[in-house]
C-alpha positions as CSV (number, residue, x, y, z in Angstrom):
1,X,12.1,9.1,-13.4
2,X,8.7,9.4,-12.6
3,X,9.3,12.4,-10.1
4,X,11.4,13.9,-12.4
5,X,8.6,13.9,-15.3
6,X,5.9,15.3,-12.8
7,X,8.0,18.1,-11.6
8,X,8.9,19.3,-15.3
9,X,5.1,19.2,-15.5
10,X,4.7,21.6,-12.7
11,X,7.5,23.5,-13.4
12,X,6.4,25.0,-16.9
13,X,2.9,25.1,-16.1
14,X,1.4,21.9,-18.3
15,X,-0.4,20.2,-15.8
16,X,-3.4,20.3,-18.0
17,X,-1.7,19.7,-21.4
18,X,2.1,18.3,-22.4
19,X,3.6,16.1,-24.5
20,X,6.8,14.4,-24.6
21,X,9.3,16.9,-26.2
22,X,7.7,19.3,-23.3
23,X,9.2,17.7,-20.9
24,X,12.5,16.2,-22.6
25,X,13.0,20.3,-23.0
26,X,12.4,20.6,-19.2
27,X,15.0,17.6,-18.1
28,X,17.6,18.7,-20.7
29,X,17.0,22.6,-19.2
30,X,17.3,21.1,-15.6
31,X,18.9,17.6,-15.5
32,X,19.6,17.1,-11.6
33,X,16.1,16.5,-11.2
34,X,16.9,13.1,-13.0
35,X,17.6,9.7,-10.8
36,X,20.8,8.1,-10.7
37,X,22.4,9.7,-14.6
38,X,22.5,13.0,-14.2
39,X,21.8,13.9,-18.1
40,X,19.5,12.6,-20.8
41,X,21.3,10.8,-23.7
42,X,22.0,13.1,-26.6
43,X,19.7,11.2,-29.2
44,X,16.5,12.1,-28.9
45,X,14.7,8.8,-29.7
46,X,16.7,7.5,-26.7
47,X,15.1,10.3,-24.4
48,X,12.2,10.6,-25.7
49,X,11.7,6.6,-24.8
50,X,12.8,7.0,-21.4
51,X,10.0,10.1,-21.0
52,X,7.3,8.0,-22.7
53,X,8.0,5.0,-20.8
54,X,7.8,7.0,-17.3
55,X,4.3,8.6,-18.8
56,X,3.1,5.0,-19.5
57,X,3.6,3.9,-15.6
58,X,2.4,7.1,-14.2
59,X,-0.5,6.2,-16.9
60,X,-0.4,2.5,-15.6
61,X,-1.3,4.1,-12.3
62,X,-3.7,6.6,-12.9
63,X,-1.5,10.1,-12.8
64,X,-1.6,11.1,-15.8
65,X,-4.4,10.4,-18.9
66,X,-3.7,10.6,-22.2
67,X,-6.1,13.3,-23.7
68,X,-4.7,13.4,-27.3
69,X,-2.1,12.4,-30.3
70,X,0.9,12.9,-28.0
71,X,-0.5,14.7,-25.3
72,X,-1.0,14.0,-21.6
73,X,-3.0,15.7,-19.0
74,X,-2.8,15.6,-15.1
75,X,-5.6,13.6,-12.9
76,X,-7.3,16.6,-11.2
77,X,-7.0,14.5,-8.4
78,X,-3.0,14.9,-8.2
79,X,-3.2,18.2,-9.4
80,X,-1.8,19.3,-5.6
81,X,1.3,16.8,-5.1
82,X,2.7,18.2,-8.6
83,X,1.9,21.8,-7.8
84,X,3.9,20.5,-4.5
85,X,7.3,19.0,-6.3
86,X,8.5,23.0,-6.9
87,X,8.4,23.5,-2.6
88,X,10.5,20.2,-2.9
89,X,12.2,19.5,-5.6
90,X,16.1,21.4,-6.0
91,X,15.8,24.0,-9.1
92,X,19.7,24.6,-9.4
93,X,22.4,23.1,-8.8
94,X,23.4,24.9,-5.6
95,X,20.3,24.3,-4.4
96,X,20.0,20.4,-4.5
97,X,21.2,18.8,-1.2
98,X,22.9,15.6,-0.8
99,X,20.6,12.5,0.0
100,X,21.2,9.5,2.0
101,X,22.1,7.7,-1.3
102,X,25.5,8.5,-2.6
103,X,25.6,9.9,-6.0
104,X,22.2,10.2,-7.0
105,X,21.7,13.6,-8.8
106,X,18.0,14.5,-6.7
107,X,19.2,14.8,-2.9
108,X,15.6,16.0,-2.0
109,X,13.2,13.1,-3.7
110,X,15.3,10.8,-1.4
111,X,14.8,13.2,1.7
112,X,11.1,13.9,1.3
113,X,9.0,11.7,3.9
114,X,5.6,11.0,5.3
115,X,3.9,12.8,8.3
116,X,1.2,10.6,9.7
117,X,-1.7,12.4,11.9
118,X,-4.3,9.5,12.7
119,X,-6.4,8.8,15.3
120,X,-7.2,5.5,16.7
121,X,-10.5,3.8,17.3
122,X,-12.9,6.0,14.7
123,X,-15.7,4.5,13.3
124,X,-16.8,6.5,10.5
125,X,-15.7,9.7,8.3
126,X,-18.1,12.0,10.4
127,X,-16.3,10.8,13.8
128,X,-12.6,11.3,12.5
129,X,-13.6,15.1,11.5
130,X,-15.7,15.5,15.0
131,X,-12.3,14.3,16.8
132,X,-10.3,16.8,14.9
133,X,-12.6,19.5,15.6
134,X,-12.4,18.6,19.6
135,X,-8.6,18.6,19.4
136,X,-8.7,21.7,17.6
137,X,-10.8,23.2,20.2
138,X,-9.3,21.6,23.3
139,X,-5.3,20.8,23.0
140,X,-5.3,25.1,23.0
141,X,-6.7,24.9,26.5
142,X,-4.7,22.0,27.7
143,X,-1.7,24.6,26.2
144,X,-2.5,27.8,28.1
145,X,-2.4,25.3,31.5
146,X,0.8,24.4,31.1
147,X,1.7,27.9,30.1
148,X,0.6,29.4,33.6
149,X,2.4,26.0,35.4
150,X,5.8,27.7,33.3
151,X,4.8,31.1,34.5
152,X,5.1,30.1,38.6
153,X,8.1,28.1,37.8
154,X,9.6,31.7,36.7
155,X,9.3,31.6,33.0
156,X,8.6,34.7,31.4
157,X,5.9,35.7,28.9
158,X,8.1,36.9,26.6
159,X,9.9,33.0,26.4
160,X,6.9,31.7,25.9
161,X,6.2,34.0,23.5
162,X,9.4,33.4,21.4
163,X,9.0,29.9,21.7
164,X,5.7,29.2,20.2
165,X,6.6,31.7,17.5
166,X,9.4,28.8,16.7
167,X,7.4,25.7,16.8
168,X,4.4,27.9,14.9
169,X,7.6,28.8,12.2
170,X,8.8,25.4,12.3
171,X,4.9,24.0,11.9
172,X,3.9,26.2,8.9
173,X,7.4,24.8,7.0
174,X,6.3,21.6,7.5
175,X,2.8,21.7,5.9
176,X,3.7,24.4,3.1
177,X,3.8,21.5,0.6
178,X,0.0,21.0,1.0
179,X,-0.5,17.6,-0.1
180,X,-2.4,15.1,2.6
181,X,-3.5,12.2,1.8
182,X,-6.7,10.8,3.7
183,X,-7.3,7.4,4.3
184,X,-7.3,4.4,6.9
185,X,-4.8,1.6,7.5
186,X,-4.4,-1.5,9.9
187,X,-6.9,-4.1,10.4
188,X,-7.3,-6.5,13.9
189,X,-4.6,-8.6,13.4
190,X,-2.6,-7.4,10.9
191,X,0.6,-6.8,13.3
192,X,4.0,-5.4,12.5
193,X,4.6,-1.9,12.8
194,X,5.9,-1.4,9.3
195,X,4.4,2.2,7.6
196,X,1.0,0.7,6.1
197,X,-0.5,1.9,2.9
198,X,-3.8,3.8,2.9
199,X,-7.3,2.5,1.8
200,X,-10.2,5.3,0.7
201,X,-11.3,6.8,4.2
202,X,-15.1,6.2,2.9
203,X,-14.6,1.9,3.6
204,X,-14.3,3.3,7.5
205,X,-18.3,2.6,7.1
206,X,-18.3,-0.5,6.4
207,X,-14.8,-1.9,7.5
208,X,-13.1,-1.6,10.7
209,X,-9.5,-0.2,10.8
210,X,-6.6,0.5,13.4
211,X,-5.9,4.2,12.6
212,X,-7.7,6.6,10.4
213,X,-6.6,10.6,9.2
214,X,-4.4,12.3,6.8
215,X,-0.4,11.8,6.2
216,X,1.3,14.6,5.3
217,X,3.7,15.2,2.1
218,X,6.8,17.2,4.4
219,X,9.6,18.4,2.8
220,X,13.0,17.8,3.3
221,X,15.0,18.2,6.9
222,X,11.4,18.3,8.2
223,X,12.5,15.4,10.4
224,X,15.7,16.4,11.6
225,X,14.1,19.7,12.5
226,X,11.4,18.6,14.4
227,X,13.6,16.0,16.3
228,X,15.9,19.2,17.1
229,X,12.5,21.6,18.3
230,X,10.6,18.8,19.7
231,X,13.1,16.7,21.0
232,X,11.1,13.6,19.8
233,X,9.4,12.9,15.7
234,X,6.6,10.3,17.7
235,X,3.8,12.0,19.4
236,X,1.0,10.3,21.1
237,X,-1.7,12.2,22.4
238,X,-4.4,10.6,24.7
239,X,-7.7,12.1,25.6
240,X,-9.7,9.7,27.3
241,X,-11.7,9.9,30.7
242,X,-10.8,7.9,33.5
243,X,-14.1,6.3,35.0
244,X,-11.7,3.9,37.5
245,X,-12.5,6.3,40.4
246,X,-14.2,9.6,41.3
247,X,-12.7,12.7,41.8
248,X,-12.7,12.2,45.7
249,X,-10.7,9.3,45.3
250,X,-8.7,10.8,42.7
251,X,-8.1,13.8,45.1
252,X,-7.2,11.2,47.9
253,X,-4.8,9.4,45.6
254,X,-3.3,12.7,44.7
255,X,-2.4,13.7,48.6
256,X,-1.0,10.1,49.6
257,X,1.6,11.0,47.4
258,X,2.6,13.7,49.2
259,X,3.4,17.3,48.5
260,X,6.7,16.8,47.1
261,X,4.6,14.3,44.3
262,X,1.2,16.5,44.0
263,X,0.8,18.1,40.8
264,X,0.2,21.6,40.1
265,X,-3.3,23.0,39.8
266,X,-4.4,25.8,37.8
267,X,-7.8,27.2,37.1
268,X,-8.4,29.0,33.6
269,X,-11.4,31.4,33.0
């Protein structure tokens, strides 16, 4: 119910000003964005209670502040997830898809997931963003080698060209929402390998944790779609140098392999 409130919210443009009969009007106008019942009852003291009690929670949990006789306002700080809700949330009918949960009249709330981007090992705020810059500034690099590895296996540019216009297509969708939320989770310990919850990203300074960086509001099929370009929804990326040996004995170890196991080598200007 919650969901639904926020999206009538963005949906008429209230973010900074609504009251109840607002967004009664909104659910009445479009009542698949409810949960479970499909409709709101036809007394209005009845939905006007089911409204006010979802304001209350979302109240309850700092979403929304009451800023007047009636009338609610939207945290600045959430002020993106509800703008958010209209890239995921079905607006007609024929638009809603089916969820995993039988019957339920919003397909999409049920489908919308998480992306997680953290790094591990980061010891403050400054050193998560100077990580991010290097990626930014190195994974491109680490792309054009195995783009010229393609090229001698017979590739053509124009593959490679079509093919990172899909995955750049299929990465755009992904983040069009443009909600992250930026924190740190997991401390020594802890175990499991459940989704944790986030804690501020500014306790890094003080606190030690796993895994720190944004997740990622993604909207529906996002998943399926990256399993199908990707071929996996898991990525682990290491960057790390390898002081065990030199590059003479890395060289050496290379050869004993022999030439049917030595890698390719490519040198970029």
């Amino acid at each position: 119910m919650q969901l639904a409130v926020l999206a009538c919210v963005g949906l008429s443009g209230g973010e900074y000003g609504f009251m109840v009969a607002d967004v009664v009007k909104c659910l009445r106008k479009y009542p698949w964005l409810l949960p479970g019942r499909r409709y709101l009852s036809s007394r209005d003291y009845i939905a006007n209670r089911r409204v006010h009690d979802a304001l209350k929670r979302l109240e309850r949990d700092g979403v929304v502040r009451r800023v007047g006789h009636g009338l609610y306002a939207i945290e600045p700080r959430w002020l993106p997830f509800v703008a958010s809700l209209s890239h995921t949330l079905p607006h007609s009918p024929g638009h809603a898809r089916q969820g995993n949960a039988g019957g339920r009249g919003v397909g999409d709330v049920d489908r919308r997931k998480i992306l997680r981007g953290h790094v591990r090992g980061v010891g403050d705020v400054v050193s998560l963003r100077r990580i991010l810059v290097a990626l930014e500034y190195s994974v491109p690099r680490l792309r054009r080698a195995v783009d010229m590895v393609l090229l001698k296996s017979g590739f053509s540019k124009r593959f490679l060209r079509r093919d990172r216009s899909v995955v750049r297509g299929f990465v755009k969708r992904g983040f069009r929402p443009g909600v992250f939320f930026i924190g740190a989770h997991g401390r020594p310990g802890s175990g499991g390998r459940e989704f944790s919850p986030l804690v501020n990203i500014r306790k890094l300074d003080g606190l030690y944790f796993n895994e720190a960086g944004p997740d990622a509001l993604i909207p529906p099929g996002f998943q399926e779609e990256m399993l199908s370009i990707l071929g996996t929804d898991h990525i682990e990326l290491k960057l790390y140098v390898n002081d065990n040996y030199g590059v003479e004995d890395y060289v050496k170890r290379v050869l004993e392999g022999g030439d049917a196991d030595a890698p390719d080598v490519v040198i970029l200007n």
